[in-house]
TORVEX-487365 format. One record per residue (C-alpha): residue number from 1; x, y, z. Coordinates in Angstrom, 2 decimals. Each point is the difference from the previous one (the first is absolute). Example, Ala and Ser with C-alpha at 12.3 -4.5 7.8 and 13.67 -1.06 7.14 Angstrom:
residues 2
- 1	12.30	-4.50	7.80;
- 2	1.37	3.44	-0.66;
//
This chain:
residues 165
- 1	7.08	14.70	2.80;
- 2	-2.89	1.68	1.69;
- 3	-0.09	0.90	3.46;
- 4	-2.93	-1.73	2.15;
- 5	-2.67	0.84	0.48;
- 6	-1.23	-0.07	-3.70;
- 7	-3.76	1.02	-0.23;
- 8	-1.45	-0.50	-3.16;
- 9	-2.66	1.57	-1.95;
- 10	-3.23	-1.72	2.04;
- 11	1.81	1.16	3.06;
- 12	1.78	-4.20	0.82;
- 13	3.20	0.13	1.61;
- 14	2.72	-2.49	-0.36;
- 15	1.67	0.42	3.36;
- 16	2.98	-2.19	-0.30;
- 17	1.77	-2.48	-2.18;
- 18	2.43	-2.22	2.94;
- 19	2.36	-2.11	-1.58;
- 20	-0.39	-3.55	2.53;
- 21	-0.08	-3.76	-0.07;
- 22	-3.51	-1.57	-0.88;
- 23	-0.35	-0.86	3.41;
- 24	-0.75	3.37	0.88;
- 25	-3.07	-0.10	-1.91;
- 26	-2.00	-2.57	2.51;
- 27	1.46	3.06	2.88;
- 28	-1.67	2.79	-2.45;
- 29	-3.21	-2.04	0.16;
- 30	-0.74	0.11	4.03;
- 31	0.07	3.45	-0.53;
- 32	-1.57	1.02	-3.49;
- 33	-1.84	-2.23	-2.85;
- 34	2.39	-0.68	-2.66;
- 35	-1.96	-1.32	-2.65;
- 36	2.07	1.44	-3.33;
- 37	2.60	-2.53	-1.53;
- 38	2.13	2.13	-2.51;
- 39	2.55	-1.27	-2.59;
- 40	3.06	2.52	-1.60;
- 41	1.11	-1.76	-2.98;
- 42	2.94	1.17	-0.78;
- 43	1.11	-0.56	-3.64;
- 44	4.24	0.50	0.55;
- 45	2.20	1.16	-3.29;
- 46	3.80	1.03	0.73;
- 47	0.04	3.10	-2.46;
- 48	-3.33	1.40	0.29;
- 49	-0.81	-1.36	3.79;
- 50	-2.81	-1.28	1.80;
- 51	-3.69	0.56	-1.48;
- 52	-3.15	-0.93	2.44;
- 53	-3.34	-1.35	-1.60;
- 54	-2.55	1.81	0.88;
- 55	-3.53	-1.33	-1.06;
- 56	-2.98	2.25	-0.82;
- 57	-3.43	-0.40	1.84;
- 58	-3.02	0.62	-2.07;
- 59	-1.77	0.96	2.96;
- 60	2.09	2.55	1.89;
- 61	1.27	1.08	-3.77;
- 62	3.61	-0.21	1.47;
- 63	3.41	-1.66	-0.10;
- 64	0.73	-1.83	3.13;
- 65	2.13	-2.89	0.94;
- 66	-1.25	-3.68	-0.38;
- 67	-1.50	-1.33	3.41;
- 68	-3.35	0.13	1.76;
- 69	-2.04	-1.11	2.63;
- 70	0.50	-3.09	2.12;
- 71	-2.60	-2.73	-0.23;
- 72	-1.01	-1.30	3.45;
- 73	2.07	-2.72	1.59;
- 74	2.93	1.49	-2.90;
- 75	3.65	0.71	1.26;
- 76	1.02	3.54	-1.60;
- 77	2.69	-1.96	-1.95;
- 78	-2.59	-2.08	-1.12;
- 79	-2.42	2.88	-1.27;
- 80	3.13	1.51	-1.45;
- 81	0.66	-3.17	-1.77;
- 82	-3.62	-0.12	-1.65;
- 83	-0.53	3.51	-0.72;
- 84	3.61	0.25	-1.94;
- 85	-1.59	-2.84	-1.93;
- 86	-3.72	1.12	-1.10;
- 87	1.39	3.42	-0.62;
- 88	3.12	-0.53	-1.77;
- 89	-0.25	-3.79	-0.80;
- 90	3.66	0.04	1.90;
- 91	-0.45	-3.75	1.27;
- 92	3.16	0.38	2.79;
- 93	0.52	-0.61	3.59;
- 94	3.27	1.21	-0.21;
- 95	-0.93	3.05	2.18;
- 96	2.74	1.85	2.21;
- 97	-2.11	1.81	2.95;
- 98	0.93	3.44	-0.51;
- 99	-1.81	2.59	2.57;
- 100	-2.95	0.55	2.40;
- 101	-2.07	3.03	-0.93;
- 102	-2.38	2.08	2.08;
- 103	-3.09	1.87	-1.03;
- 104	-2.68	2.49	1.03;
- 105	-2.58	-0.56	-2.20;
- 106	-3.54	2.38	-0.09;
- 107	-2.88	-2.02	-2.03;
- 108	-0.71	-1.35	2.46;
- 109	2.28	1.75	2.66;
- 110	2.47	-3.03	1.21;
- 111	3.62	-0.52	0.51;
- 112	1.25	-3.72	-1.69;
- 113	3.20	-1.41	-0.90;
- 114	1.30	-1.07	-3.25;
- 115	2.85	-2.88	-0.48;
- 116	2.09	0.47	-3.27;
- 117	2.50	-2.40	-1.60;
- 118	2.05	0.40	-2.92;
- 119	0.97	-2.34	-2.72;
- 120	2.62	0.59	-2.62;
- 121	0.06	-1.04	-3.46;
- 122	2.69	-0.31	-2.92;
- 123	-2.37	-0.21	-2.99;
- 124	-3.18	1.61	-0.86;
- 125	-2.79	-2.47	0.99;
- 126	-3.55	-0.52	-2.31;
- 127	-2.21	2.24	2.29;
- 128	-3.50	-1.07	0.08;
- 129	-2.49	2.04	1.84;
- 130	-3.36	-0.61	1.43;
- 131	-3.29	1.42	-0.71;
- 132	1.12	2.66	3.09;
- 133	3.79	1.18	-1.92;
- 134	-0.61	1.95	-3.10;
- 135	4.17	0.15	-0.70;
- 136	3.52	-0.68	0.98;
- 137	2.73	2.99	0.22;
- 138	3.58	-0.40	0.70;
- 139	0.90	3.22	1.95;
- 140	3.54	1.02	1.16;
- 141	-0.29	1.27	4.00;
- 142	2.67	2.03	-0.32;
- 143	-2.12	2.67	-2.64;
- 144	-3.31	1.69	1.06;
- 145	-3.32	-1.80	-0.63;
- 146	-2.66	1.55	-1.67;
- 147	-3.69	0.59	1.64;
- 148	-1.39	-2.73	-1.16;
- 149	2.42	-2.44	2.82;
- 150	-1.04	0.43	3.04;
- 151	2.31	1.33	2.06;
- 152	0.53	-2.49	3.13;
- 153	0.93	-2.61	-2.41;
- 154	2.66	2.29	-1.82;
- 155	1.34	0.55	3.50;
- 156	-0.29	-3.56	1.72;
- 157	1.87	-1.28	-3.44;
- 158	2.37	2.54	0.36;
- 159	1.23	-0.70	3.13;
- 160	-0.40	-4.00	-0.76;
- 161	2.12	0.18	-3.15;
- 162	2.55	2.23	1.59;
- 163	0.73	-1.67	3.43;
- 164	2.88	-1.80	0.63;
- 165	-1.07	-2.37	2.76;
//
């Protein structure tokens, strides 16, 4: 794992990934927005180990983990919920809340929160994307991602698919 601060190419930092109970997230948001739902699908084999989906975004050109923004009057497990589905066609509410993460973000310049949740699965599912995902990866956290992922999801599903909470 990566030692925080990570600062990425644009100059974002991921400040912290805190491993917490969901109700921590309502806490985070009387202090920062947290408006980012994200979803570490975590596909688990017992000889070659866990593999994380990561989806790719036409627009930022990028692998990234499932997830997005909240609509308004959405609970983060909610947006979670609905994202994993348009972007993966993963139709589950069987979400484990996994971690609070912290950003610094610079366009604009703002710092926001980010709830994550994890679901794991024993079977490939039919991925479907969305006219945003332009592919589906299965990448193993535990080997070194190329420059096309972006970094703060390599590390936030790093530390999701290797804590033991």
């Amino acid at each position: 794992m990566t030692d925080l601060p990570l600062r990425d190419a644009s100059g974002d930092v991921l400040l912290d990934v805190r491993f917490a109970a969901e109700s921590e997230v309502a806490a985070l948001a009387e202090r920062v927005p947290v408006p980012l739902s994200l979803v570490v699908v975590v596909l688990g084999d017992p000889v070659l180990g866990d593999a994380v989906l990561l989806v790719f975004d036409r627009h930022r050109r990028r692998w990234e983990l499932p997830g997005g923004t909240r609509e308004a009057g959405e609970t983060p497990r909610a947006a979670a919920v609905r994202e994993l589905a348009e972007e993966t066609g993963i139709r589950t509410t069987d979400l484990d809340f996994a971690a609070i993460v912290e950003f610094d973000l610079r366009q604009p310049s703002r710092h926001e929160g980010a709830a994550v949740y994890r679901t794991d699965l024993r079977a490939v599912p039919r991925l479907l994307g969305d006219d945003e995902i332009g592919g589906f990866r299965w990448w193993d956290p535990r080997v070194a991602h190329g420059d096309d992922v972006h970094p703060f999801d390599a590390e936030i599903a790093r530390r999701v698919v290797s804590h033991r909470g």
